[in-house]
N, C-alpha and C positions, 0 to 999 in steps of 0.2 A: 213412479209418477202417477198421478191420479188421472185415473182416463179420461173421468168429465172436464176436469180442468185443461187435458189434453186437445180433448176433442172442441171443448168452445174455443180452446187460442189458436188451433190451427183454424178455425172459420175465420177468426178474425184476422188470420197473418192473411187471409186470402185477396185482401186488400192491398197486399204487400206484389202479390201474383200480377196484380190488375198496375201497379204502379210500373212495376220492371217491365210487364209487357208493351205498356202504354208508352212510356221511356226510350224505347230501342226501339220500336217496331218502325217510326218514322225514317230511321237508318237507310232499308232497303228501297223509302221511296224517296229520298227525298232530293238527290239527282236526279229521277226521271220529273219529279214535278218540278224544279227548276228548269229544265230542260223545256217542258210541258209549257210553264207559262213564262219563259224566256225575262227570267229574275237575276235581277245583279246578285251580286255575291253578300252586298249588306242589307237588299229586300228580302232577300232569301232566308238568311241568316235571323234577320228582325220580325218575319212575319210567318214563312212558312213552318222556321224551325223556333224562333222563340217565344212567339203566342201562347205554345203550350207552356213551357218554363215563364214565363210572366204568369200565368194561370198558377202555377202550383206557387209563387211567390204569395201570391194574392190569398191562395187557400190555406198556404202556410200560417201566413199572418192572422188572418180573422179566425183561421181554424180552432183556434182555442174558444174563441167563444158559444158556439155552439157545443163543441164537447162539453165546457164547462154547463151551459144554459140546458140544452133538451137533452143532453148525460153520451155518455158515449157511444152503447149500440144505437140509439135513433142517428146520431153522426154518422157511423159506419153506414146505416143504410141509403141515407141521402151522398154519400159518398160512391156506391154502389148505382144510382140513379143518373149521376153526373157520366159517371163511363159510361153507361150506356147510351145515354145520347149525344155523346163526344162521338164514340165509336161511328153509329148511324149515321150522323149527321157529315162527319168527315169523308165519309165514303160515297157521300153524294153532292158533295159540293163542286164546283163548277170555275170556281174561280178562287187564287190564293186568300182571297181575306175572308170569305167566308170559310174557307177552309182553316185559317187560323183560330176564328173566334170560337167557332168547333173547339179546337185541339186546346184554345184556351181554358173551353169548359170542360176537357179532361183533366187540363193542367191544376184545376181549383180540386177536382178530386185528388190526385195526387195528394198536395199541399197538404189537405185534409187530413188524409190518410195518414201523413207520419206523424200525425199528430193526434188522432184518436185510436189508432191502432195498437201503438206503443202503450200507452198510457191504460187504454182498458186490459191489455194482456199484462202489463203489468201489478193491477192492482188486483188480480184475481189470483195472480202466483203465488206460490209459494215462497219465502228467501231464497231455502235453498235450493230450484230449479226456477228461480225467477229469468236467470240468463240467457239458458235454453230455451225457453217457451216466449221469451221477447226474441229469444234471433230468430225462430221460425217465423217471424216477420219480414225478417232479410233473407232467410233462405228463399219465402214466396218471392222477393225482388229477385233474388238474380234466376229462381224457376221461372219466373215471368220474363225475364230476359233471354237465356236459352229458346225459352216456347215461341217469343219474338223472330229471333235470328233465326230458328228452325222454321217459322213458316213461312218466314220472308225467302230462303233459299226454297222453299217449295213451289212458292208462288211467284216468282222469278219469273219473265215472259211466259206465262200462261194466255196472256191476251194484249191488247192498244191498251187495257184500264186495270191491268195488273195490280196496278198500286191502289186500288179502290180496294181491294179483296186484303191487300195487307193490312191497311188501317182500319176495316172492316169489319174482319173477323172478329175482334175481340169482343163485340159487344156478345158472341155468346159464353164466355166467360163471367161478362159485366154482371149479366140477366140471372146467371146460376147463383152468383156471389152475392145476388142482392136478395134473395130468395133464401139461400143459407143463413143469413146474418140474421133476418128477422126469428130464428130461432131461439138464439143465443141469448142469457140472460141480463141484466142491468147489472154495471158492475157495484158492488156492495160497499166498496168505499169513498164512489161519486152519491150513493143512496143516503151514506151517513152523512157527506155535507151538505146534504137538505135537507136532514133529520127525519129522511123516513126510514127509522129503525127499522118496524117491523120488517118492511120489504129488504132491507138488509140482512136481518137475521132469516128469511124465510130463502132467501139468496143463496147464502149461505151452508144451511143445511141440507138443500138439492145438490150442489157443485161438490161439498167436498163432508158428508156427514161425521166424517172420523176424527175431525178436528173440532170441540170444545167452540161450540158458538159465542160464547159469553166471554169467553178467554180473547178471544181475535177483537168481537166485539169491543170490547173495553183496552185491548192494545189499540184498534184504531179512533176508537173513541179520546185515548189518553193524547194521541198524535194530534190530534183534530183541536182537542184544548187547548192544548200548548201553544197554539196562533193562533194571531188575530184576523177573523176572517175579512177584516177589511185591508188588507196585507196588499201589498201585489211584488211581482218580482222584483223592481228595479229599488227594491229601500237597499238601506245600508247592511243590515241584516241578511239579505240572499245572491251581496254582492260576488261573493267566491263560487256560487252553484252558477252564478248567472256569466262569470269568466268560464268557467269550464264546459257549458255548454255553448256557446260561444264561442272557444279553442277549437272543439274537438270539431265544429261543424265547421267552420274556418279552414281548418286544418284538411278534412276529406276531400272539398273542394277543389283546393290547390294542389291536391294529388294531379289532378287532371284526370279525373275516372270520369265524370259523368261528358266531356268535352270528348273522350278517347272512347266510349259507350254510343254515343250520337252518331261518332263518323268513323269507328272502325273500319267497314267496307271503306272509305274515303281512305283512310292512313295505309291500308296493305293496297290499295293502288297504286300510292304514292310510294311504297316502298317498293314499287314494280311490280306487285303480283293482280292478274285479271280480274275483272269484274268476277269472274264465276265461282275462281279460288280465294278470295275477299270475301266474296260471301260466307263460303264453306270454311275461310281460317275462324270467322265471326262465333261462327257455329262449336269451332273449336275453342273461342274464346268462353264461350257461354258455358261449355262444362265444365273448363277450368275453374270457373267461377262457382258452378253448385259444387263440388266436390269440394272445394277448399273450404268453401261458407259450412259445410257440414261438418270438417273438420272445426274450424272454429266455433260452429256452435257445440259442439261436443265436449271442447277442451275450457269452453270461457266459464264455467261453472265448477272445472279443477281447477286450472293454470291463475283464474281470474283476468279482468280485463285486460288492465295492465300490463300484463305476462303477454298477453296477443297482440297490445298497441305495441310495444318493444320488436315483437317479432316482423309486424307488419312495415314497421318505420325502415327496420334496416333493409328489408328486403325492397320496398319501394326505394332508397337511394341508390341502391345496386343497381335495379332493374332500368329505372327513369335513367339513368347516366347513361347505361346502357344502350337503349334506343334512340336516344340523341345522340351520342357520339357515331350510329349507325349511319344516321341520316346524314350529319354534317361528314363523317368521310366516307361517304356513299360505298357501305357495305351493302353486297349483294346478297341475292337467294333467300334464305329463311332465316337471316339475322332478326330483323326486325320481327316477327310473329312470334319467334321464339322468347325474345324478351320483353316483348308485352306478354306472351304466357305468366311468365312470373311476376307482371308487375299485376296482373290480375288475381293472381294468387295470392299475393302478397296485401292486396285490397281486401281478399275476401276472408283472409284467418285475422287482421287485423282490425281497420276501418269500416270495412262492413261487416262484422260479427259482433263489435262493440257498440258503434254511434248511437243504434234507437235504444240499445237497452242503459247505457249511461245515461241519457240523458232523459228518460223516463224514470230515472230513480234519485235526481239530485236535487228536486224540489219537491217539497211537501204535498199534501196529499189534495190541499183547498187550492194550492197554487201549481198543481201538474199537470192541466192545461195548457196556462198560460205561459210556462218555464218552456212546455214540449214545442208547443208554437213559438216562442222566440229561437229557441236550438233550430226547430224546420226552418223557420226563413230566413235564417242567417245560411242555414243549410244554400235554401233554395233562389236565394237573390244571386248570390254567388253561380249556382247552377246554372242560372240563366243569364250571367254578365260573360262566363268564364267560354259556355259551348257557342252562344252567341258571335262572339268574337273571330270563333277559331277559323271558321273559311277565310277572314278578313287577314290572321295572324300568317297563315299558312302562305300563302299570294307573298305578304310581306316582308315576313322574316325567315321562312320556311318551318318546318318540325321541329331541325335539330334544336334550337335556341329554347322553342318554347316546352321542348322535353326537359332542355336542359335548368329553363328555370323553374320547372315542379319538380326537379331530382332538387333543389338549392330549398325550395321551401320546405319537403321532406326533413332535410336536415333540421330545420326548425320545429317540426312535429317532436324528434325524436328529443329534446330536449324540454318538450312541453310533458312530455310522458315522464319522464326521470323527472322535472324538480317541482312541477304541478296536482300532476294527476294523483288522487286518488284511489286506494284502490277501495271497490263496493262489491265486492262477492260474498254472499251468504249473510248479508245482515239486512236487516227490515227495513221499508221503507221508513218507518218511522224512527227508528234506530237512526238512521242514515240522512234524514231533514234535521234532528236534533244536530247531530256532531258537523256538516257542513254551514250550517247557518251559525255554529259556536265561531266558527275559523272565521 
């Protein structure tokens, strides 16, 4: 693998670092801030914890236009700027709604983030380690997740404003990552859709010299001809790339991962185990999670996507059935942590090894913007209607029900994967906009 192509897409998965941490890290505080400022269960729910998830909605959505307009790495780095004074600002606010609009303004970084992060790592790859070098964007999510859960059990009663230090700390993360990015080059085939050649070929011949500039050149050139740049996603034309991105983000959703990520500590309460040991399962949850994501990003460039959304589907119905049927006939002890162990695993070889890097490759090159930002906020509306909910769901119907109906949608995944999907391993982006916009 080519080191400089290595080394610029792990800066930019670092984006991915800052999303997972930003993500989880509200976990460990966010029944003492309830507590703190004596929030119903749907204030709570709609302001302390879903401002931020309406943020990333919102940054989802508009995110394509900036990557498209001032090009990718200036994205990244105004992305990089948002966390860090989400971070700041969070940590010193005084009251839930200012404290939300903060977390809003992390949530718009987020949003952003799976939408130019993707999208520049993938147009600088290779085909044939294009997969790889877009999952080290979910690797940095669920690294950012563990780093979350780890400093949250660190920072666990240290003081009365504990929970200041948790939301906190990330901004030095935020600061490093926004500092790294401004290194990192323009990516070369956002440069040809404005037709600045030159700076595409001079791109080029820095990042990867062993590969024939002229040759790429005139492949992405050929790609670029062949639409209409006044195209956009919803014609009749990029109807099948625009269902399957759309499925797939649909689909992750409804797993109930980001809902079961929010209030892990919350769900091994409820399954009986302490505040202390909730913490520390969380912790456990988090490695499960980089370990599996590594396997999956290792295999999804052999096995291809495909091969990992099959494995992922069956393992999520197994496990989701699992931990419902826990709850509803009140299994004791280490039933429940254990079967979310696999449904985590089962998340991280499948649905989060494939989601950025599919749908950073099913629209063409003028429209991978605007394709990556409609996948993110179908992604992320969902994110934030789904975890929203769940204090409200839980009060309600209890866990078992609601586990059991994301094992039932599961089952729907697994049949999107067999008579839908695709499979995109090892063929060119351009290769790859030609033959899905033929369908």
């Amino acid at each position: 693998m080519n080191s400089k192509i290595l080394r610029i897409s792990l800066i930019a998965a670092l984006a991915g670092f800052l999303f997972g941490f930003d993500t989880v890290v509200i976990s460990g505080a966010e029944k003492k801030l309830q507590l703190l400022w004596d929030s119903s269960e749907a204030f709570h729910g709609t302001v302390v914890i879903g401002m931020a998830l309406f943020g990333t909605v919102v940054g989802a959505i508009f995110g394509g236009i900036p990557t498209n307009k001032i090009g990718r790495k200036n994205t990244l780095i105004w992305i990089g700027i948002l966390y860090s004074v989400s971070a700041v600002g969070s940590a010193l606010a005084n009251d839930p709604v200012t404290f939300g609009v903060l977390r809003f303004i992390g949530g718009l970084g987020i949003g952003a983030s799976t939408v130019a992060a993707p999208a520049y790592i993938s147009e600088i790859a290779p085909a044939k380690d294009r997969g790889r070098l877009v999952g080290f964007y979910q690797f940095m999510i669920v690294f950012g997740i563990l780093a979350a859960y780890f400093s949250n059990y660190l920072l666990n009663d240290i003081g009365e404003n504990d929970w200041r230090w948790m939301v906190g700390v990330e901004a030095f993360p935020a600061i490093l990552y926004t500092l790294f990015v401004i290194s990192v080059p323009r990516s070369p085939r956002w440069l040809l859709t404005k037709n600045r050649t030159g700076e595409a070929v001079k791109v080029l011949s820095q990042i990867n010299p062993k590969v024939s500039v002229q040759d790429l050149q005139k492949e992405i050139e050929t790609g670029q001809h062949l639409s209409n740049t006044k195209e956009n996603i919803f014609i009749k034309k990029y109807r099948f790339p625009l269902k399957l991105a759309f499925l797939i983000a649909f689909f992750n959703q409804f797993s109930g991962i980001n809902a079961f990520l929010y209030y892990a500590p919350r769900i091994f309460e409820a399954a009986g185990l302490g505040e202390s040991t909730a913490l520390l399962s969380s912790i456990g949850i988090g490695f499960t999670n980089l370990l599996f994501t590594l396997l999956g990003i290792f295999l999804i460039d052999r096995l291809g996507r495909k091969q990992l959304m099959y494995f992922g589907s069956v393992g999520y119905i197994i496990s989701l059935a699992l931990v419902a049927a826990a709850f509803i006939f009140k299994w004791e002890g280490m039933a429940v942590p254990i079967f979310l162990f696999l449904f985590i695993a089962s998340h991280a070889i499948g649905q989060g090894a494939v989601i950025w890097v599919f749908i950073s490759e099913v629209f063409p090159n003028h429209l991978r913007g605007s394709g990556q930002a409609f996948g993110s906020s179908v992604h992320w509306v969902l994110a934030w209607l789904i975890p929203s909910s769940i204090p409200s769901l839980f009060t309600w119907v209890g866990p078992g029900p609601v586990f059991a109906f994301f094992a039932f949608m599961m089952v729907l995944q697994l049949l999107f994967v067999k008579l839908m999907m695709p499979e995109t391993k090892g063929v060119s982006l351009e290769q790859l906009s030609a033959k899905l916009s033929k369908k």
